[in-house]
FIRO-78232 format. One line per 2 residues: for each residue x, y, z of N, C-alpha, C. Coordinates in Angstrom, 2 decimals, padded with zeros to 5 digits. Each point is the difference from the previous one (the first is absolute). Example, Ala and Ser with C-alpha at 12.3 -4.5 7.8 and 13.67 -1.06 7.14 Angstrom:
% residues 2
013.19,-005.69,007.80,-000.89,001.19,000.00,000.90,001.20,000.00  -000.35,001.05,-000.72,000.82,001.19,000.06,-000.77,001.09,000.73
***
This chain:
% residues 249
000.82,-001.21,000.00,-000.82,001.21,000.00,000.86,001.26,000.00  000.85,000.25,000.83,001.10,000.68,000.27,000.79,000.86,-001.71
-000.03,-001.50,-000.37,000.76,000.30,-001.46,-000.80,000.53,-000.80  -001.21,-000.70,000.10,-000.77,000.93,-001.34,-000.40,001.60,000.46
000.39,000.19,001.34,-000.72,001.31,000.42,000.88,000.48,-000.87  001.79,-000.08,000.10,001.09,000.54,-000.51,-000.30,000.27,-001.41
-000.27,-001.07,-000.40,000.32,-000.11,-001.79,-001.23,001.00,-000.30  -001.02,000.27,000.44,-001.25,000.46,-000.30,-000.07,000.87,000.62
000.68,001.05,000.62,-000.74,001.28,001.11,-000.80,000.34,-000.41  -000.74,000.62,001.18,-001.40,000.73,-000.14,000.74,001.01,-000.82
-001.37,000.65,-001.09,000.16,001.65,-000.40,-000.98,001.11,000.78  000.46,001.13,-000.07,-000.93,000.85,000.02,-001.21,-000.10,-000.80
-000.86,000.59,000.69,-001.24,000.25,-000.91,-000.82,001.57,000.18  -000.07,000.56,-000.92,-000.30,001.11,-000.16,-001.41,000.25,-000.42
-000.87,-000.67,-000.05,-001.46,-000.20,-000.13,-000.60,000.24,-001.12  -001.48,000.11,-000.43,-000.28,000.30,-001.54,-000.88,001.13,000.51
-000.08,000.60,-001.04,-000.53,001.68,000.61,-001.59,-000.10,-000.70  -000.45,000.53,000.91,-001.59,000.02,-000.58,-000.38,-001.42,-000.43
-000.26,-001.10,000.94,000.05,-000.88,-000.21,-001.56,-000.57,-000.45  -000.79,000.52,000.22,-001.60,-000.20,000.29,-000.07,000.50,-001.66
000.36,000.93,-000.68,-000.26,000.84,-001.05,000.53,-001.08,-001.26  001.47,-000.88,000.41,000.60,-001.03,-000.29,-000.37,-001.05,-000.97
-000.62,-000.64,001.45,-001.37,-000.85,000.15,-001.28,000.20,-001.08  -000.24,001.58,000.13,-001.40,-000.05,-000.82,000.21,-000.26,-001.48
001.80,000.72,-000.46,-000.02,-000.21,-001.23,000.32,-001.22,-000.58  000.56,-001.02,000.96,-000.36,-001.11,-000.72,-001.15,-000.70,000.14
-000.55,000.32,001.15,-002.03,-000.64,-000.09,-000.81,000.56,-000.84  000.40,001.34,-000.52,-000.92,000.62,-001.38,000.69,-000.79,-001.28
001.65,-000.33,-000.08,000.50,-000.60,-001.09,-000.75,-001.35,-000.74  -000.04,-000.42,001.64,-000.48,-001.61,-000.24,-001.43,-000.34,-000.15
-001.10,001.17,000.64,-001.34,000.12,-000.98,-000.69,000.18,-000.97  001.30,001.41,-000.65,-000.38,000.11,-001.11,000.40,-000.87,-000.91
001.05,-001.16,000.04,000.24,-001.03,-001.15,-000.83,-001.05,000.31  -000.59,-000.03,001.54,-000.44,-001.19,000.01,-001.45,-000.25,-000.56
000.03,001.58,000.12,-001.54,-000.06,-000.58,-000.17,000.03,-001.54  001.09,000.54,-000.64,-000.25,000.06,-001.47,000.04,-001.57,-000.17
001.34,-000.56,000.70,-000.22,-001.54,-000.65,-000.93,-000.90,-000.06  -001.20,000.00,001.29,-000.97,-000.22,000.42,-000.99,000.35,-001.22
000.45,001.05,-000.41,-001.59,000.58,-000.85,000.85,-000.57,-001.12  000.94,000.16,-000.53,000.21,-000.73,-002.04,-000.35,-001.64,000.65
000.44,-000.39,001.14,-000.23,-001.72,-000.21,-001.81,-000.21,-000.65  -000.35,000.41,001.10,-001.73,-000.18,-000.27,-000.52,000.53,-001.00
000.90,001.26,-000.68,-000.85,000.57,-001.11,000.95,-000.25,-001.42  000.90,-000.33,000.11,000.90,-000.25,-001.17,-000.41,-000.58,-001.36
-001.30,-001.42,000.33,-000.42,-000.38,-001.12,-000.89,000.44,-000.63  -001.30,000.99,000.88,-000.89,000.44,-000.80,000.54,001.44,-000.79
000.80,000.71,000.94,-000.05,001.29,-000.24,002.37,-000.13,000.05  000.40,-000.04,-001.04,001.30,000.10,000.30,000.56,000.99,-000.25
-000.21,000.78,-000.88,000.42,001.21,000.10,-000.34,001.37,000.52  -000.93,-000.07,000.73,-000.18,001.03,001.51,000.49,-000.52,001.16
-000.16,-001.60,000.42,000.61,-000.61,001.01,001.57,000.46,-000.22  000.55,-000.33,-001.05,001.57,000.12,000.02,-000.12,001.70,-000.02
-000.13,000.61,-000.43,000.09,001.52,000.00,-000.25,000.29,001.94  -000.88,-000.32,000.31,-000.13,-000.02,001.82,000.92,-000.60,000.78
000.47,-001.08,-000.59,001.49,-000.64,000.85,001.16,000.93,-000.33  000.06,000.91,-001.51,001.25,000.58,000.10,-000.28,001.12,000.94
-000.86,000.67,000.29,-000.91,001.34,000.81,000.86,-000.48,001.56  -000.93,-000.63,000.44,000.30,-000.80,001.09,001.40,-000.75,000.34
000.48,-000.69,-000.77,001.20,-000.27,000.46,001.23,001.16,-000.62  000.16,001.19,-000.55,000.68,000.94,-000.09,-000.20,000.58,001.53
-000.84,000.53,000.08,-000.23,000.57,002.09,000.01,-000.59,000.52  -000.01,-001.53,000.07,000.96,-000.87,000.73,001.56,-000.14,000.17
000.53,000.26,-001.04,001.08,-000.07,-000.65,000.78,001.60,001.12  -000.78,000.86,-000.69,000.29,001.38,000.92,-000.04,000.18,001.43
-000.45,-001.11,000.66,-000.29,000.35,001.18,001.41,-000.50,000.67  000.41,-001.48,-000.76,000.62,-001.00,000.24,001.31,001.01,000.05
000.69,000.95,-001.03,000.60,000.59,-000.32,-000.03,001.08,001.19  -001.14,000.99,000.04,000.21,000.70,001.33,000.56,-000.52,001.37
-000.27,-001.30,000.40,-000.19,-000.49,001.43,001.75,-000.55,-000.17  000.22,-000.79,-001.06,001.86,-000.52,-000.46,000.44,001.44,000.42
000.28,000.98,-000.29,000.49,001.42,-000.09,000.16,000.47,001.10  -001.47,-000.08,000.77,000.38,000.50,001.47,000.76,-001.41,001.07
000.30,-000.75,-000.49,000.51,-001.05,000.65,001.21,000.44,-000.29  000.57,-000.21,-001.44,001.08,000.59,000.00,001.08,001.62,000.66
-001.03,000.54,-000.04,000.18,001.29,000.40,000.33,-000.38,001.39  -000.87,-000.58,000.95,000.50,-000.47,001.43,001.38,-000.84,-000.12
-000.17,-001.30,-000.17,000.79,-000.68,-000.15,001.59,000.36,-000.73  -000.12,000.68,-000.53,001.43,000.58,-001.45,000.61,001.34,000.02
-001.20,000.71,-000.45,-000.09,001.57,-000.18,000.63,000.67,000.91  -000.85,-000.29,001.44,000.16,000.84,001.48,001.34,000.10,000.44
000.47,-001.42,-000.67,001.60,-000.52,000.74,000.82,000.91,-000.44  000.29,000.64,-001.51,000.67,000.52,-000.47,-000.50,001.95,000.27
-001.11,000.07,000.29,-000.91,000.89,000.34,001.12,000.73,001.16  000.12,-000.89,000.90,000.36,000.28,001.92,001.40,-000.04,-000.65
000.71,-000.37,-000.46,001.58,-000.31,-000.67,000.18,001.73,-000.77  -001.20,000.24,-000.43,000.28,001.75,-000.64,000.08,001.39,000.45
-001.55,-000.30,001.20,-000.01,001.07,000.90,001.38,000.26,001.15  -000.16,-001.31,000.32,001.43,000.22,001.17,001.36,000.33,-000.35
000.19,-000.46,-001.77,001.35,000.27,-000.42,-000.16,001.77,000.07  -001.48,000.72,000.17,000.26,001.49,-000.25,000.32,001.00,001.39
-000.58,-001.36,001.29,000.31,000.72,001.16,001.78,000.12,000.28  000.94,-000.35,-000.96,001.16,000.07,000.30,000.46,-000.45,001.85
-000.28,-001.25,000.09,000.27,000.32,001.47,001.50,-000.67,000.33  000.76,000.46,001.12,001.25,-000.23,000.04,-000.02,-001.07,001.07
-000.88,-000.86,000.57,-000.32,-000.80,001.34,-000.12,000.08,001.44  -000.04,001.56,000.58,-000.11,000.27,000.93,-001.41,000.79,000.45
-000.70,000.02,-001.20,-001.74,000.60,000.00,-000.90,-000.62,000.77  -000.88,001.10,000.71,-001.42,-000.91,000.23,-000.94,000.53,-001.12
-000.26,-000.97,-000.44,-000.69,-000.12,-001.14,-002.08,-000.38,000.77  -001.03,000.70,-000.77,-000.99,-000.50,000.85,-000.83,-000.15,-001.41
-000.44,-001.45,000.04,-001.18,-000.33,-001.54,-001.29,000.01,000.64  -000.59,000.84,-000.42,-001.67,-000.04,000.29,-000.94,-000.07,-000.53
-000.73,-001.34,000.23,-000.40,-001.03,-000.59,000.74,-001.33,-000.45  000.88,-000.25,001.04,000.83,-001.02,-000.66,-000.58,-001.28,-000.18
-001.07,-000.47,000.09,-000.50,-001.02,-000.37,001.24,-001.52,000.47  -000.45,-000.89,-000.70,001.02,-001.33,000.39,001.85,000.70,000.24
000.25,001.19,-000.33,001.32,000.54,000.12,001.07,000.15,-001.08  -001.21,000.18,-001.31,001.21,000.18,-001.56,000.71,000.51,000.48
-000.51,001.41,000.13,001.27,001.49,000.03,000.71,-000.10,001.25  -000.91,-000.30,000.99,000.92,-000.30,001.50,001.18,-000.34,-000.25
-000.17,-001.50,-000.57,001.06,-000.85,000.10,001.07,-000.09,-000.77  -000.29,000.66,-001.27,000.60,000.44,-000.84,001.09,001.10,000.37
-000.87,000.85,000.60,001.17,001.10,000.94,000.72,-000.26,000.74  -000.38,-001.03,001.21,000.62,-000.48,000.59,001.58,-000.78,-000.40
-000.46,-000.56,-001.00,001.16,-000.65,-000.72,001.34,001.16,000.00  -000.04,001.07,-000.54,000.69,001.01,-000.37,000.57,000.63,001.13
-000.35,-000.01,001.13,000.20,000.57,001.14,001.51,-000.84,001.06  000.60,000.73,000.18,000.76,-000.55,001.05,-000.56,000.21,001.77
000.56,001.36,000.24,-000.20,-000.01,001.48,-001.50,000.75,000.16  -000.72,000.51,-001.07,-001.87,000.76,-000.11,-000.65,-001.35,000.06
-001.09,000.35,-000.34,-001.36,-000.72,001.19,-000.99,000.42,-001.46  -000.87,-000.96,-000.52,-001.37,000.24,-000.68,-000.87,-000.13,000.89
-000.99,000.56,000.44,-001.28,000.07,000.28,-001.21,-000.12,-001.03  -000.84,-000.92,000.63,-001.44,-000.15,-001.13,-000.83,000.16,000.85
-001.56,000.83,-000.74,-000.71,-000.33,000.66,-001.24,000.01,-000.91  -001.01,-000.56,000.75,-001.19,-000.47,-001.11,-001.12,000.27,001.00
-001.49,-000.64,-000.89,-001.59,000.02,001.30,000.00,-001.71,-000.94  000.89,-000.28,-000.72,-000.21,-001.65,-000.37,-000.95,-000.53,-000.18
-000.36,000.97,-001.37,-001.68,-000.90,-001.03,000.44,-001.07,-000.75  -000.56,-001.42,000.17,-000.07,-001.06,-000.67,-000.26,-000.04,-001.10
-001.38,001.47,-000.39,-000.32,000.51,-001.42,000.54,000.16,-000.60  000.99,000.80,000.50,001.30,000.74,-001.07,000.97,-000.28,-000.26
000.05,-001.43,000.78,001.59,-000.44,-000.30,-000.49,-001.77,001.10  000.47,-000.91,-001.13,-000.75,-001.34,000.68,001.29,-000.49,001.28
-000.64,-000.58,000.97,000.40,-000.51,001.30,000.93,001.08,000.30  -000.56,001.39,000.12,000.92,001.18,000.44,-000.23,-000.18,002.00
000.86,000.42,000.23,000.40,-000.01,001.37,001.14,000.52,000.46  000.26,-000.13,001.30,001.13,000.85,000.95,000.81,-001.45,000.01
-000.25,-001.34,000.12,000.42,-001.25,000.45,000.76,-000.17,-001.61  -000.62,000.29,-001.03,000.61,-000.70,-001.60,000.69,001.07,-000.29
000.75,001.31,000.44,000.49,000.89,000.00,001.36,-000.24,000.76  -000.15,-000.39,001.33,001.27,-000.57,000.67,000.59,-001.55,-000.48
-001.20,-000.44,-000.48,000.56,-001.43,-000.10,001.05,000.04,-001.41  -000.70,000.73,-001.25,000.90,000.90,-000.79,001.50,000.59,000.14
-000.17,000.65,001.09,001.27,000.60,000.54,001.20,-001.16,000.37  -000.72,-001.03,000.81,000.85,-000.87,000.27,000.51,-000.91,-001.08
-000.75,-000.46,-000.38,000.31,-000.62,-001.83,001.18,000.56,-000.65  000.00,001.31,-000.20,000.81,000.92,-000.65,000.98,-000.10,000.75
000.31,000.22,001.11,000.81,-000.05,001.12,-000.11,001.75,000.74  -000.81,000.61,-000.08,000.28,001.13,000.57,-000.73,000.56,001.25
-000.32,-000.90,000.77,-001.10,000.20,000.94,000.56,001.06,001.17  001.82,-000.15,000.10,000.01,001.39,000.82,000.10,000.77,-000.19
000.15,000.39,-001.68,-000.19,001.53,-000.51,-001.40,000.19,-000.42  -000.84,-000.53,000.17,-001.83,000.36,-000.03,-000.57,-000.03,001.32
-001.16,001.13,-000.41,-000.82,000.07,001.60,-001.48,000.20,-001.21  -001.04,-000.81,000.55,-001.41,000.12,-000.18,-000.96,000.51,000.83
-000.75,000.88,-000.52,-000.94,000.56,001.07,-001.48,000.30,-000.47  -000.98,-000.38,000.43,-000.92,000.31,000.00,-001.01,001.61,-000.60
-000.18,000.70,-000.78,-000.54,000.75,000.44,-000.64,000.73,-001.76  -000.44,001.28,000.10,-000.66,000.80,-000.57,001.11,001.31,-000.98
-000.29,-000.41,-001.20,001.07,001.01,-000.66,-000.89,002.02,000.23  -000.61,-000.30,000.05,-001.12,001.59,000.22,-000.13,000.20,001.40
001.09,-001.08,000.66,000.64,000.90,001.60,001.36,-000.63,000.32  000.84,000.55,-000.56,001.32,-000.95,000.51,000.47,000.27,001.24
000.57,-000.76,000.73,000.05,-000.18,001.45,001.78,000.79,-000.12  000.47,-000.15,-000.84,001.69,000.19,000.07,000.09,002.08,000.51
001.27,000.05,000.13,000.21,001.37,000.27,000.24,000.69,-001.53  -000.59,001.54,000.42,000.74,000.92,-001.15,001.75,-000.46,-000.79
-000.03,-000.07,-000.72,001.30,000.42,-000.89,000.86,-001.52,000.52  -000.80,-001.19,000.20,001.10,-000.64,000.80,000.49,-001.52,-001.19
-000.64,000.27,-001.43,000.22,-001.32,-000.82,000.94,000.43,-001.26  001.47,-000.33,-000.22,000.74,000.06,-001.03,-000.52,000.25,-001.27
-001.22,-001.54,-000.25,-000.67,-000.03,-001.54,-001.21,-000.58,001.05  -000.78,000.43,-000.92,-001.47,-000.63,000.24,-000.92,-000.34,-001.97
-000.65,-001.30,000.59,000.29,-000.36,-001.56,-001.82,-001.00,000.39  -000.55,-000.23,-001.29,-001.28,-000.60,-000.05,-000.47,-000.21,-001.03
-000.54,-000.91,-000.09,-000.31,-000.99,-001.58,-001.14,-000.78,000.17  -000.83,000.60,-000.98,-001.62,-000.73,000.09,-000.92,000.15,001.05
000.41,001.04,000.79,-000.48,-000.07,001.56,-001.30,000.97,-000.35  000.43,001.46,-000.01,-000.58,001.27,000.22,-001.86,-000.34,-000.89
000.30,-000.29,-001.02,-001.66,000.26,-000.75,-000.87,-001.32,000.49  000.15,-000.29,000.99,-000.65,-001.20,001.06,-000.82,000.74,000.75
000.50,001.29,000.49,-000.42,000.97,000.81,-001.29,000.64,-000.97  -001.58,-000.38,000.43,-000.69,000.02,-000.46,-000.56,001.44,-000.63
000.10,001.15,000.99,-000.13,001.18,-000.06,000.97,001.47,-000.63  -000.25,000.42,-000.51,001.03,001.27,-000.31,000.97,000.36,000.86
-000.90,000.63,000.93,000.51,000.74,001.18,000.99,-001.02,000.82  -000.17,-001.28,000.17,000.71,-000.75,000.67,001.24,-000.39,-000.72
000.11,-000.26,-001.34,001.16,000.03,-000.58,000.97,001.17,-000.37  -000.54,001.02,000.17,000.99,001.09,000.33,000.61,000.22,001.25
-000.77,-000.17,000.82,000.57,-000.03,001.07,000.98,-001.01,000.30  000.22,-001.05,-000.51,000.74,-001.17,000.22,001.50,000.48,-000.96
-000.01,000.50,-001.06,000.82,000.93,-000.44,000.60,001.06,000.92  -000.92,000.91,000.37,000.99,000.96,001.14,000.42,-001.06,000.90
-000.47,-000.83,000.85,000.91,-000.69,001.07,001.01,-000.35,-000.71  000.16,-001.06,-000.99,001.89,000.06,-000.73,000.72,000.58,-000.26
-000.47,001.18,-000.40,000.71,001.39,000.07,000.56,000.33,001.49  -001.17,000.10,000.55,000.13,000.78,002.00,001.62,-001.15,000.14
000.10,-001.16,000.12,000.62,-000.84,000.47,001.43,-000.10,-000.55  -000.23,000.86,-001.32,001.40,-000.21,-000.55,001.08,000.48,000.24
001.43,000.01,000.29,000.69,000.74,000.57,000.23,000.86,-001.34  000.64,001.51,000.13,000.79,000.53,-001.06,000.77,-000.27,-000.65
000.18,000.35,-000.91,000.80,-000.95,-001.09,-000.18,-001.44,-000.22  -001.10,-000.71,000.58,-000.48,-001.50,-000.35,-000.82,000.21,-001.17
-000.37,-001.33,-000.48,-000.51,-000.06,-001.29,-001.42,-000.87,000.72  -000.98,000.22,-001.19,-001.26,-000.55,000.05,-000.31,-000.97,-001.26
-000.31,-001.00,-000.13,-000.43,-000.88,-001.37,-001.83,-000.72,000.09  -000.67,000.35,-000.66,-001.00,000.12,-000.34,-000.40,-001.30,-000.69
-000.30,-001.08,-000.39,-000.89,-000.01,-001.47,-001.36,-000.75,000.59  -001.01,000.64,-000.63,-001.14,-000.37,-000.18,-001.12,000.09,-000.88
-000.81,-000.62,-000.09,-001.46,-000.03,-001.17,-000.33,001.18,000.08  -000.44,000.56,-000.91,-001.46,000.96,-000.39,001.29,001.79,000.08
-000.04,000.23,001.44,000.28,001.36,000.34,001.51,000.44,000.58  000.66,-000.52,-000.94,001.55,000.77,000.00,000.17,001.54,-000.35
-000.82,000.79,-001.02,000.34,000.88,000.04,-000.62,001.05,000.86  -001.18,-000.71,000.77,-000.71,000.76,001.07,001.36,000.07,001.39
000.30,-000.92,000.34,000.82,-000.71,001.50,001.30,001.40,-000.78  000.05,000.28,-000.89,001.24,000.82,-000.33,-000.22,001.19,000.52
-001.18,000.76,-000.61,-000.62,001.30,-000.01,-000.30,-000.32,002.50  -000.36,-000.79,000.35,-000.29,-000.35,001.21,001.42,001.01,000.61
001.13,-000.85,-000.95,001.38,000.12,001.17,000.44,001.55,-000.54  -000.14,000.28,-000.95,000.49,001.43,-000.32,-001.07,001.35,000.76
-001.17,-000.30,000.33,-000.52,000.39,000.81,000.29,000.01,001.77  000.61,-000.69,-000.20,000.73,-000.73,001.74,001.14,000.42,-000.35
000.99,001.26,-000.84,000.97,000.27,000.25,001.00,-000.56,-001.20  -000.42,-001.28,-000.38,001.17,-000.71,-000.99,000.57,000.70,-001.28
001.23,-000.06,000.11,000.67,001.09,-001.12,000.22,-000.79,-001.25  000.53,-001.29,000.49,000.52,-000.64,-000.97,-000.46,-001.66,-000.36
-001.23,000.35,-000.70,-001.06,-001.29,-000.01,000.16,-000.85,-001.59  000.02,-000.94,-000.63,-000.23,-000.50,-001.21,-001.05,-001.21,-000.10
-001.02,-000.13,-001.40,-000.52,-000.58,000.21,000.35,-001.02,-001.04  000.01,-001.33,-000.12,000.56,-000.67,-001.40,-001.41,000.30,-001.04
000.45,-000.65,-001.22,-001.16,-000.08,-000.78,-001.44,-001.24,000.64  -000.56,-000.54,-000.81,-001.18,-001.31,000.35,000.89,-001.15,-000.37
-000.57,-001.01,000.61,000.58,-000.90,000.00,-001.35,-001.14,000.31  -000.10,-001.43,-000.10,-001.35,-000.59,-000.36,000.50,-001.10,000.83
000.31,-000.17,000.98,000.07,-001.21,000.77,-001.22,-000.40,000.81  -000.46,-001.03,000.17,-001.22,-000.73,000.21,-000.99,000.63,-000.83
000.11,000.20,-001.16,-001.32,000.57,-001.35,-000.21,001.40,000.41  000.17,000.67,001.21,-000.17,001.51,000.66,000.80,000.91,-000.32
-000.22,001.38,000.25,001.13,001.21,-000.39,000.33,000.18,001.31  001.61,-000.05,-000.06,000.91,000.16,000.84,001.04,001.09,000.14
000.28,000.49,000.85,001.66,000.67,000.36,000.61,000.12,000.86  001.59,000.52,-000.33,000.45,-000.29,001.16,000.27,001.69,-000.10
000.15,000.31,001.58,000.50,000.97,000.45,001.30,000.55,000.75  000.71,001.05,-000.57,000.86,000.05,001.41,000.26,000.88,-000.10
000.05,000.62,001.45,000.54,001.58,000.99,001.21,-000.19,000.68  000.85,001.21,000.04,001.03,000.31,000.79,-000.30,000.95,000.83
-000.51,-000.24,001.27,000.01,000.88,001.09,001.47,001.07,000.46
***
């Protein structure tokens, strides 16, 4: 037993994002072919060329769905990896940062940072929706850490990005990915923006990317003072419009 643990270590697992949404597109994939096939079997001999014209209908938006739901799998599974490998190469960090990811979910960016770090500390913290990210937790976040090997340069904590518990000016980089447009309300996702800002020390950097409202979270921080903000272009990971952001406090 011993040996195969060796030959086989556990990996990390970084979860599938929007997992329920996942799900639907391959349960819409697999109705809509199942039903066209269903309808040419029974109707094929009287009527074959509307039956076959309805199976191509039907199994094309099958076909599409199948295609959407592969994509966002990939995007979790593939994409993200190289995703967390881009943002962090921009926080330039030299290994002595506290770095704080909010929304760190299972601990991409955490742990990812962590890696880079010598004698600094990553901090994550999350409210750990199962919705938004499958078997998300505080427990698959450390267990992560340990996998990786970095469990004494990570700390996990509990809590609310639209009240961060940390002090003014006290985080090197503060960095977040897929988190913020979870936050159901306007007003609450701006505010979750000024707290990364409030927290950042001077001269730390901020990294951004998320669905829908990158160039809003920009206009947010230049309003909060930010001099020196960029936003990338779109980008289509999990079928959604994306960006990434980043400020130099």
């Amino acid at each position: 037993m011993t040996e195969a643990v060796a030959a086989n270590p556990p990996q990390a697992d970084y979860g599938l994002d929007a997992p329920l949404i996942v799900k639907r597109m391959f349960t819409h994939g697999a109705w809509a072919l199942g039903t066209g096939l269903v309808l040419w079997f029974v109707n094929h001999d009287e009527y074959p060329a509307p039956s076959a014209e309805l199976l191509a209908v039907l199994g094309g938006l099958g076909l599409i769905y199948f295609a959407i739901g592969g994509f966002m799998v990939w995007s979790s599974r593939v994409a993200k990896l190289a995703l967390r490998d881009r943002l962090l190469d921009s926080l330039e960090l030299k290994g002595e940062e506290r770095v704080l990811d909010v929304g760190c979910g299972r601990g991409l960016m955490l742990i990812g940072a962590a890696k880079r770090l010598k004698s600094g500390k990553a901090t994550g913290i999350d409210v750990w929706s199962q919705v938004d990210l499958s078997a998300n937790s505080a427990d698959a976040a450390k267990q992560n850490a340990k996998i990786e090997g970095v469990s004494d340069r990570v700390r996990v904590d509990t809590g609310d990005a639209r009240k961060l518990v940390y002090p003014d000016n006290h985080y090197d980089a503060v960095v977040s990915t897929l988190a913020i447009h979870n936050i159901d309300d306007p007003a609450g996702r701006d505010q979750a923006i000024r707290e990364m800002w409030r927290v950042l020390k001077p001269g730390g950097r901020l990294v951004i990317f998320d669905l829908y409202h990158g160039r809003h979270y920009a206009q947010v921080l230049r309003d909060s003072g930010a001099q020196d903000v960029t936003v990338s272009g779109m980008a289509w990971l999990w079928c959604v419009p994306s960006r990434t952001l980043v400020a130099k406090k």
